[in-house]
N, C-alpha and C positions, 0 to 999 in steps of 0.2 A: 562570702555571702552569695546565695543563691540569686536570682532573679526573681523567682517567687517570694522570699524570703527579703528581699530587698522594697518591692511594691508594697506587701503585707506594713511594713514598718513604715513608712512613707505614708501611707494612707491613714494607718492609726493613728500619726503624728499630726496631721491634716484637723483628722477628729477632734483630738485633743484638742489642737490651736483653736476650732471652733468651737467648740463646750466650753474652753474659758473666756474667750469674748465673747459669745452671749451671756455670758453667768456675769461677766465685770460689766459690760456695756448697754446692757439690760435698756437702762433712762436715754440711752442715745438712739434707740431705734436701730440696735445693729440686726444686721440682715444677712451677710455672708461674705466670706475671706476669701482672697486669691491669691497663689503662692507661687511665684512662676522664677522660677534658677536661672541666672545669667551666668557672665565669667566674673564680671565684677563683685558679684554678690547674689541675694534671694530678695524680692519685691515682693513686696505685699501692701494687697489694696483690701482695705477695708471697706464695708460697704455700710452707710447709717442716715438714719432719717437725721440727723440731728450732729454733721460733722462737728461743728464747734464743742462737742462735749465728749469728744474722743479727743481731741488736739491736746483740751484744757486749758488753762491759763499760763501762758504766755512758752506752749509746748508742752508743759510739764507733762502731763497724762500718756503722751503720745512717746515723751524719751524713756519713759517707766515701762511704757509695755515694749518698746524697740529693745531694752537692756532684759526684760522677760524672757523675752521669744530665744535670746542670743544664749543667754544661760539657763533657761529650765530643759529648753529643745534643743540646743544644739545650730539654732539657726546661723549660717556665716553671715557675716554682715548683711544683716536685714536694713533693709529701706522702706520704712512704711510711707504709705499717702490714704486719704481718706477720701472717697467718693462718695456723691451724694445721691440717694435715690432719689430720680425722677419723681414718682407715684407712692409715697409710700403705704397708701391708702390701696393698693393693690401687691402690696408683698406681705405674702400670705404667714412670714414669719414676725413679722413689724404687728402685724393684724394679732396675733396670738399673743404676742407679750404685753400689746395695749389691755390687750381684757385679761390677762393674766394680774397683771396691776392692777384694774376694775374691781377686780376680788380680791385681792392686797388690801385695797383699800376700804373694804368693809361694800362693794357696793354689791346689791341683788346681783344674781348670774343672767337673769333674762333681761334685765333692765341692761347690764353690759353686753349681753350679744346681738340683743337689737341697734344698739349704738352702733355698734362696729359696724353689722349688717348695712344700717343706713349708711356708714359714710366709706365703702366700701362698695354700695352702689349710687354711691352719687359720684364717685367718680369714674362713673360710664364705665365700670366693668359690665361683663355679660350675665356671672353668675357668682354665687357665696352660697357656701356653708359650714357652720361652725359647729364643731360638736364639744360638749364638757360633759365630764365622768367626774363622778365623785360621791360623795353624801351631801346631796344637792337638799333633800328637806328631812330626809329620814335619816335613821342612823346605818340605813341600806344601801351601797353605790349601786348607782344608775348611770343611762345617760341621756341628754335631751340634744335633739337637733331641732337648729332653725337655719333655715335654708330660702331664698330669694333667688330672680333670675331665670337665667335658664343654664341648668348644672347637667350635661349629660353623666350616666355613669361608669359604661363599659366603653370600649373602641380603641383602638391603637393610635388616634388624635388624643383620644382621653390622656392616654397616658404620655404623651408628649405635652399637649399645651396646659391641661390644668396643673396650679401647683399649689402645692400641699407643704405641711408647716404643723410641728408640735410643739406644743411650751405645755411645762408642769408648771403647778404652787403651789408652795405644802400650807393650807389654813391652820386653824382651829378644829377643822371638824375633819380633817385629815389630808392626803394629797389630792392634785383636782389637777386633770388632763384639759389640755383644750387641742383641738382640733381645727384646723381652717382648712379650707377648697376651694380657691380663688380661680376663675375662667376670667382672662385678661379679654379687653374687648379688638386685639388685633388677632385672633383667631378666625379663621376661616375654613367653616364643616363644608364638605363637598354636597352630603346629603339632605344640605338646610334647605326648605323650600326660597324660594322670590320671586318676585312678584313686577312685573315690565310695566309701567308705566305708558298709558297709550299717546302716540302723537297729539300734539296741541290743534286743535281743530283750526282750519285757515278762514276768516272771513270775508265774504268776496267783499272787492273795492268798490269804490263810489262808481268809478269805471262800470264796471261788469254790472252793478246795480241796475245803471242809467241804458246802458243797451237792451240789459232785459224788460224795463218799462217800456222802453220804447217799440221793442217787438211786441211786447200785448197790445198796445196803441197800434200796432198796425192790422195787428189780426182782429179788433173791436171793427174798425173803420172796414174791412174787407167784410166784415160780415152783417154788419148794418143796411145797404141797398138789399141784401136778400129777405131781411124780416119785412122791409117796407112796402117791397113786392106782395110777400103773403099778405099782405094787411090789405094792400087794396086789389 
């Protein structure tokens, strides 16, 4: 096998592994897989808002898909572990399959992207936007964005720090894309403006107060004999 040919297959397998735990782990908030080749074996870190429901009860969930990965794929002894997102209110694929389920579940599509929207900036992200496609009220596909923050569009930061996330869900009224655009708030634009705060003004001391009274008291008295002169 080629080198080219070798990569190709390795990447597609990658793929694969990720299209079925997102499709199986869907309610767990899963987020994304890492697959890293030892000599011992291949590790694999799953990534999910909600590990205890990838483990399952008392491992079960977790030996099912370790015996999966070994025989659908080919994997040499696999070692899963499950890690927990930090923020999952900021993983912009967690953010898509929440409101992918919002409309599973029979709720309006704006009433669910506002949600997300808000709790997506209340956790002090910089920027959101969510886009859905579909036959939103007509028998016509469209699509609506809402958007909050500060989202730039173009830039070669752009396409480093914002990250991006698709989820499908086939309704009633047919299939419905979603779209997310999340700007994490440890980004830093070189061409953002700021703004310097000016030093804290110093107020003289009682000291400095009391010597300056006391110079006006002298220069009063030094000029007092001269008015009394003019007077008489």
């Amino acid at each position: 096998m080629s080198v080219t040919k070798y990569f190709i297959k390795d990447v597609s397998r990658r793929l694969e592994i990720d299209e079925l735990l997102q499709r199986d782990l869907k309610r767990a908030g899963y987020s994304r897989v890492e697959l890293t080749k030892s000599p011992v074996g291949t590790r694999v870190v799953i990534y999910a808002a909600k590990p205890g429901m990838v483990i399952g009860r008392r491992g079960q969930s977790i030996k099912d898909l370790t015996k999966l990965l070994e025989t659908k794929f080919g994997i040499e002894n696999p070692q899963l572990s499950v890690a927990t997102i930090e923020i999952p209110e900021q993983d912009p694929k967690v953010v898509a399959s929440q409101v992918a389920q919002a409309l599973q579940r029979g709720v309006h599509f704006r009433r669910a992207a506002y949600w997300a929207i808000q709790r997506v900036m209340e956790s002090q992200a910089l920027g959101v936007e969510i886009i859905i496609r579909g036959k939103l009220t007509t028998e016509r596909s469209r699509f609506e964005k809402f958007r909050a923050g500060y989202l730039p569009r173009v830039g070669d930061p752009v396409l480093k720090s914002v990250k991006v996330a698709v989820a499908d869900v086939q309704l009633k009224q047919g299939l419905f894309g979603i779209k997310v655009r999340i700007l994490p708030p440890t980004v830093d634009f070189i061409d953002k403006p700021t703004m310097k705060t000016p030093p804290p003004s110093v107020a003289p001391t009682p000291t400095v107060q009391a010597a300056v009274a006391e110079a006006v008291e002298v220069e009063t008295e030094k000029e007092e004999p001269i008015g009394n002169t003019a007077q008489a």
